[in-house]
TORMARMI-679474 format. One record per residue (C-alpha): x, y, z; residue number from 1. Coordinates in Angstrom, 2 decimals, padded with zeros to 5 digits. Layout:
TORMARMI-679474
X; Y; Z; NUM;
...
END
This chain:
TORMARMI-679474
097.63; 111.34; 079.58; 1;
096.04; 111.99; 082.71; 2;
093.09; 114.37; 083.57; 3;
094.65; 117.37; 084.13; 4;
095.90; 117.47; 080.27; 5;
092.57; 117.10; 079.27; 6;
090.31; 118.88; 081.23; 7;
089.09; 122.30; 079.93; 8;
089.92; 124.68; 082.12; 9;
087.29; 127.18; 081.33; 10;
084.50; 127.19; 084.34; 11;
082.01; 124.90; 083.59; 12;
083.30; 123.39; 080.99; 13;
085.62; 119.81; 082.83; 14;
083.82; 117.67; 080.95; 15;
083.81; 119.48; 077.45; 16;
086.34; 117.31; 075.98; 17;
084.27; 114.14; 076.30; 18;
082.62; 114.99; 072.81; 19;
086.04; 114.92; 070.94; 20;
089.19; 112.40; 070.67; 21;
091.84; 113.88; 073.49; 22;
094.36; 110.97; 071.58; 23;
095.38; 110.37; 068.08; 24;
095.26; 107.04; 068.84; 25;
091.74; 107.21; 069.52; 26;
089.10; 105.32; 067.34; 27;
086.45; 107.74; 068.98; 28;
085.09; 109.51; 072.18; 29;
083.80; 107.37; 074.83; 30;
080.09; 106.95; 074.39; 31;
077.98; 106.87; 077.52; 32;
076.40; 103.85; 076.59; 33;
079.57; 101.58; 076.39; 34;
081.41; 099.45; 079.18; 35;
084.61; 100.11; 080.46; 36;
086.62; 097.39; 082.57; 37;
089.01; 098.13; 085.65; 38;
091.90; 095.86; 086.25; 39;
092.56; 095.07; 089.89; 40;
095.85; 094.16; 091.05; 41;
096.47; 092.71; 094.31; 42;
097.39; 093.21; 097.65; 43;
096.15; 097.19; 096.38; 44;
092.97; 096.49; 095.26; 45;
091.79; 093.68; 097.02; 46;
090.21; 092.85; 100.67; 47;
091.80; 088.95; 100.62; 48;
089.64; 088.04; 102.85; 49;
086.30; 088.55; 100.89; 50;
087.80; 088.89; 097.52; 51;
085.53; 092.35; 097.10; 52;
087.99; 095.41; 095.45; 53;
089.03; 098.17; 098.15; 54;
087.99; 101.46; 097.92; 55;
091.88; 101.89; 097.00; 56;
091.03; 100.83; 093.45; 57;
089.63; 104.07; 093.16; 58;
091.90; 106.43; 094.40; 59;
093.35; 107.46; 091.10; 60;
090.43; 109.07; 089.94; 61;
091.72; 112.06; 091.20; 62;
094.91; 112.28; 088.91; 63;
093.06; 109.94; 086.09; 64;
091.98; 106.43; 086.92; 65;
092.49; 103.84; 083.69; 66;
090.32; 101.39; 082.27; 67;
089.81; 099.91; 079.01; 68;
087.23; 099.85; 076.52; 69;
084.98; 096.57; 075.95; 70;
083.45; 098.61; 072.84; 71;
087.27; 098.40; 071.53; 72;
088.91; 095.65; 073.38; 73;
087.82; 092.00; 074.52; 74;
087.63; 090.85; 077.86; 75;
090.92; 088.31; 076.75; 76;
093.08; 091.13; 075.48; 77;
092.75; 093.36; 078.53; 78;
093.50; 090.60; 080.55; 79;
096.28; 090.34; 078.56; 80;
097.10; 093.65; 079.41; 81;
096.32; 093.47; 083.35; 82;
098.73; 090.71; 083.30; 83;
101.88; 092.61; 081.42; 84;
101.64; 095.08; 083.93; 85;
101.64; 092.99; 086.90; 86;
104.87; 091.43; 084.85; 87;
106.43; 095.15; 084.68; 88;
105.44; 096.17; 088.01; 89;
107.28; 092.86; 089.62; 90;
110.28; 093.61; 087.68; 91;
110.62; 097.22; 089.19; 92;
110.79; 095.46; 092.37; 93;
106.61; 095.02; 093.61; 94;
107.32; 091.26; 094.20; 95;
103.77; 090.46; 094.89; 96;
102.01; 092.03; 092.45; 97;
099.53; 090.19; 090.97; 98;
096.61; 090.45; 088.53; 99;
093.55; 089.32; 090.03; 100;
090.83; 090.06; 087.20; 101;
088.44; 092.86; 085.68; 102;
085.67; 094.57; 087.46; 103;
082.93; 096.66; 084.82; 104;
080.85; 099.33; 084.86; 105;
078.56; 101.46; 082.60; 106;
079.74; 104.95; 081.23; 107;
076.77; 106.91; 081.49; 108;
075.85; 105.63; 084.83; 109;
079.18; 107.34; 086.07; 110;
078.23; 109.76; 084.07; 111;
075.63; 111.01; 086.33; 112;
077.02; 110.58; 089.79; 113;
076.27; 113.95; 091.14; 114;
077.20; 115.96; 094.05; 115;
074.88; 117.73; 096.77; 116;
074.95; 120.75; 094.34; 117;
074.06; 118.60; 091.30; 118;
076.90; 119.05; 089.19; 119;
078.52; 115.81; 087.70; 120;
081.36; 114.58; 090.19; 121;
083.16; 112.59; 087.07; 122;
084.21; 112.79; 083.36; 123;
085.39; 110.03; 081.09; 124;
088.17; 110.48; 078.00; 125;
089.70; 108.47; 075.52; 126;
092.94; 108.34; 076.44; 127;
094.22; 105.39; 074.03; 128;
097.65; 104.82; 073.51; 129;
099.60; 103.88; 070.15; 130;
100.04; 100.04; 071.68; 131;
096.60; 100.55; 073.38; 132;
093.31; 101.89; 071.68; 133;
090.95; 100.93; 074.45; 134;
092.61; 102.97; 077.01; 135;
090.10; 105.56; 078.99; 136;
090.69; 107.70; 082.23; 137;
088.07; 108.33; 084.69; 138;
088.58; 112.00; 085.73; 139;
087.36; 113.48; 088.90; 140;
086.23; 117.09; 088.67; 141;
084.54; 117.43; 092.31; 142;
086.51; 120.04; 093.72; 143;
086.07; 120.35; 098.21; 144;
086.39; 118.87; 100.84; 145;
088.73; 115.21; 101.53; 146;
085.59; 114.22; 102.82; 147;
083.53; 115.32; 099.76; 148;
086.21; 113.91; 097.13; 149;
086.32; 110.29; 099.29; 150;
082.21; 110.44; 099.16; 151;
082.33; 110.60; 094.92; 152;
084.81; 107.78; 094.93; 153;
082.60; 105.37; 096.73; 154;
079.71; 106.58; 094.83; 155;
082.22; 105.39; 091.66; 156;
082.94; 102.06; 093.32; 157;
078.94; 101.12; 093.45; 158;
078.97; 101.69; 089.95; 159;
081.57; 099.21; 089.41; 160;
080.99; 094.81; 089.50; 161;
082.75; 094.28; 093.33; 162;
084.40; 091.54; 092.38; 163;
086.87; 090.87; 089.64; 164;
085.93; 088.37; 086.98; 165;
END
């Protein structure tokens, strides 16, 4: 499920369908005072030489970025799952794909990025699947400019840990 399934398409109203499950799987909307986690993959994620996460990681905010749950999930089982898809991704032929870790950030604090006009830049749905109940999507609703869009992601990228744990 990515963002453009979700989002309401009513002005105004992106964010709207924060308040409700957008899964079946879903134990509940994403609360803004929870944690979500990031898994970071390398080389695409990852500056090798200081082992901080690229603004790359953030990229798919746009379309609907992933992340997991630590309300639903522990730290071990989405490792678990960072890990199976490295496996998957290698076996459709990225050789050096590798899972390098988690990086965290608050909900609400994402929440309230805002843009020059002060309208929120970001929403956050459950998107859980049947063999994964923590699964979220950062959305970004910022419509303009490349240069406006690339602004909100780094904005989303200081609310996240910068290196993977």
């Amino acid at each position: 499920m990515g963002c453009t399934q979700n989002i309401n398409t009513e002005p105004g109203s992106e964010c709207s369908n924060e308040s409700t499950s957008v899964s079946k799987f879903s134990p509940s909307p994403v609360k803004s005072d929870e944690q979500i986690a990031r898994q970071i993959f390398t080389p695409i994620h990852i500056d090798t030489e200081t082992g901080k996460v690229k603004p790359a990681a953030f990229t798919d905010a746009e379309k609907g970025m992933s992340t997991n749950r630590l309300s639903i999930a522990c730290l071990k089982d989405i490792n678990l799952l960072g890990e199976k898809k490295a496996e998957i991704d290698r076996d459709k032929g990225k050789k050096d794909r590798e899972f390098i870790g988690l990086i965290t950030a608050n909900v609400g604090n994402i929440r309230a990025i805002q843009s020059s006009k002060q309208s929120r830049q970001f929403c956050i749905f459950d998107t859980a699947k049947q063999d994964d109940q923590s699964h979220a999507d950062v959305c970004q609703i910022l419509t303009g400019s490349k240069g406006e869009k690339s602004d909100a992601r780094r904005k989303l990228m200081k609310q996240f840990t910068d290196k993977p744990t």
